[in-house]
C-alpha positions in Angstrom: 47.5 78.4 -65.6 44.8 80.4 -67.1 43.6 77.1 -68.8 43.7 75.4 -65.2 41.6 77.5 -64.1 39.1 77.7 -66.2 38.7 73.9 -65.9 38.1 74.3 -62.2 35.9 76.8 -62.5 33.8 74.5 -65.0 34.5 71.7 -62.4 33.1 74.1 -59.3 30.4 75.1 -62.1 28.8 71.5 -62.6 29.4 70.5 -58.8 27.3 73.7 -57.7 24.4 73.1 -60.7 24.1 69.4 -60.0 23.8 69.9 -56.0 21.3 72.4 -56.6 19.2 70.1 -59.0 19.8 67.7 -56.3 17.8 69.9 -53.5 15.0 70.8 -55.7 14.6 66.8 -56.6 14.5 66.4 -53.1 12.3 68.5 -51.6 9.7 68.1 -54.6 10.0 64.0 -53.9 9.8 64.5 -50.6 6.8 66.8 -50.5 4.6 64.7 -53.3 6.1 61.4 -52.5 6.7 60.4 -55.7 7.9 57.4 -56.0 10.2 57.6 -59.5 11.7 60.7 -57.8 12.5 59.1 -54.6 13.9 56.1 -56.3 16.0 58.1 -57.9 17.1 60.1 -55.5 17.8 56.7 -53.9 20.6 55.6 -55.9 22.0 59.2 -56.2 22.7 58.9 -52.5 24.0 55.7 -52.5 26.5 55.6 -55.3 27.3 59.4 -55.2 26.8 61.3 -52.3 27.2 58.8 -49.6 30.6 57.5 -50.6 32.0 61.2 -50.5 29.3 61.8 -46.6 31.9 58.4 -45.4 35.2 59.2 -46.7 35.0 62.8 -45.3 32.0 64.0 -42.9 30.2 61.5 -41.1 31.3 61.1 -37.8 33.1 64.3 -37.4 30.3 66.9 -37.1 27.4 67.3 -35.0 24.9 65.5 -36.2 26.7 63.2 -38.7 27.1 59.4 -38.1 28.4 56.6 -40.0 26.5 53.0 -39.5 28.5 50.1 -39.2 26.1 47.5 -40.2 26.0 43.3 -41.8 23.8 42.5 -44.5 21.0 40.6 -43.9 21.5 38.1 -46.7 25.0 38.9 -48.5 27.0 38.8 -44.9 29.1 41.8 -46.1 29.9 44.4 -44.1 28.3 48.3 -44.4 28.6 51.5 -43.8 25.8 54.5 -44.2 26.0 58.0 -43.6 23.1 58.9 -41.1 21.9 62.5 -39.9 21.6 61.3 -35.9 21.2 63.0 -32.4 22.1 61.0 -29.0 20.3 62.0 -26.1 21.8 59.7 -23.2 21.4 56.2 -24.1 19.4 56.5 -26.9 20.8 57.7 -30.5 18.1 59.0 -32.7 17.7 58.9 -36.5 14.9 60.3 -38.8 14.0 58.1 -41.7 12.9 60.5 -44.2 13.3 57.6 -46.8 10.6 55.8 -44.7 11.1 52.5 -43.2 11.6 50.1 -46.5 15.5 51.0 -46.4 18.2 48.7 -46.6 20.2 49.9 -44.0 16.9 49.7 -41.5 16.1 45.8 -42.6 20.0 44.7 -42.1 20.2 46.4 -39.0 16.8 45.5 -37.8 17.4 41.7 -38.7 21.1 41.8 -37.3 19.5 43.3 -34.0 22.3 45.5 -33.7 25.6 47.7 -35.0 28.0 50.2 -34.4 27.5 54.1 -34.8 30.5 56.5 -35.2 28.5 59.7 -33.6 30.4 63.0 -32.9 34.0 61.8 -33.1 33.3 58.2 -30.6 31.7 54.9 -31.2 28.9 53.1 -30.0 27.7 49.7 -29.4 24.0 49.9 -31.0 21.1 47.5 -30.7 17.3 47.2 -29.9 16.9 49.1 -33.1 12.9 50.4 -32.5 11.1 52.4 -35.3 8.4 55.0 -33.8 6.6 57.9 -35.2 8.5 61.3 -35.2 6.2 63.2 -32.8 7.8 60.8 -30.4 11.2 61.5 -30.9 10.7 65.4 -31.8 11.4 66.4 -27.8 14.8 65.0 -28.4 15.9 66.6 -31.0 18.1 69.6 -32.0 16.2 72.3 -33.5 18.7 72.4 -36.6 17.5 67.9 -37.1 14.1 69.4 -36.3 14.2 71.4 -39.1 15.2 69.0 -41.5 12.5 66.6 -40.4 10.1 69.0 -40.9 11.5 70.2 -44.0 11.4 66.0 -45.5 7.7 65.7 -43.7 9.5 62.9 -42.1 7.2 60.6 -40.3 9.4 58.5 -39.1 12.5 58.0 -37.2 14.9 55.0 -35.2 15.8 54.3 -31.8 18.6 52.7 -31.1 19.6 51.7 -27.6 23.3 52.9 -26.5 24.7 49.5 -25.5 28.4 51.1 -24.7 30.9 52.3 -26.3 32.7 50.5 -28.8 36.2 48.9 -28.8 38.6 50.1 -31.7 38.7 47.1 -33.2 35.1 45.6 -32.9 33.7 48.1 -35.6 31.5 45.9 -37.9 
């Protein structure tokens, strides 16, 4: 038992050191805009922390979504945690990866998607990049925050087409 525990507390030990490297990578890449830094933050979001943001938070809490989306050349079908904020028939999302994303090209080519947004789907299209001082009315102060904390310049409107049937998730 004793042995069990110590493994978990290694476990706990690593999770806690690596998230916290995480957060300081972030905000330094974020704030200088280096580019090695934001790459790699890049794929340490997409092969580690967004499959465990799909399989457990996004769509469930306030301001998490999940992104239904195609891929603009490979067909296959997507999905991308997103921090986002609806404000009647618009969703919002910050980009504070900037505008070069994958997600952003396959949804901007495919003209549309599905967002899972506080527990309900949505039928998503007209997706419209503008500058954040646009958008910043609309948002909470808690995304607020975060936008300012990323010096996020930018951020996507998506038009709330309806919501969603069950089974039409992309």
């Amino acid at each position: 038992m004793r042995r069990l525990a110590k493994v978990l507390a290694v476990v706990l030990g690593a999770v806690i050191v690596a998230e916290l490297v995480e957060t300081v990578l972030m905000m330094w890449a974020f704030r200088t805009g280096n580019s090695l830094a934001m790459g790699l933050l890049t794929r340490y979001h997409k092969y580690v922390t967004n499959p465990v943001m799909v399989r457990f938070f996004s769509g469930r809490s306030a301001h998490a979504a999940l992104l239904h989306h195609v891929g603009r050349r490979s067909g296959n079908a997507y999905l991308t945690p997103l921090t986002a904020q609806r404000s009647d028939d618009t969703i919002i999302v910050p980009l504070p990866y900037g505008t070069g994303v994958d997600w952003l090209r396959n949804l901007q080519a495919a003209g549309q998607g599905v967002v899972e947004l506080e527990a309900r789907s949505f039928n998503v299209d007209e997706p419209e990049v503008a500058p954040i001082e646009s958008v910043m009315a609309l948002l909470s102060p808690s995304v607020a925050r975060l936008v300012q904390l990323h010096d996020t310049e930018h951020a996507l409107r998506l038009h709330v087409a309806g919501p969603a049937v069950p089974d039409n998730t992309i």
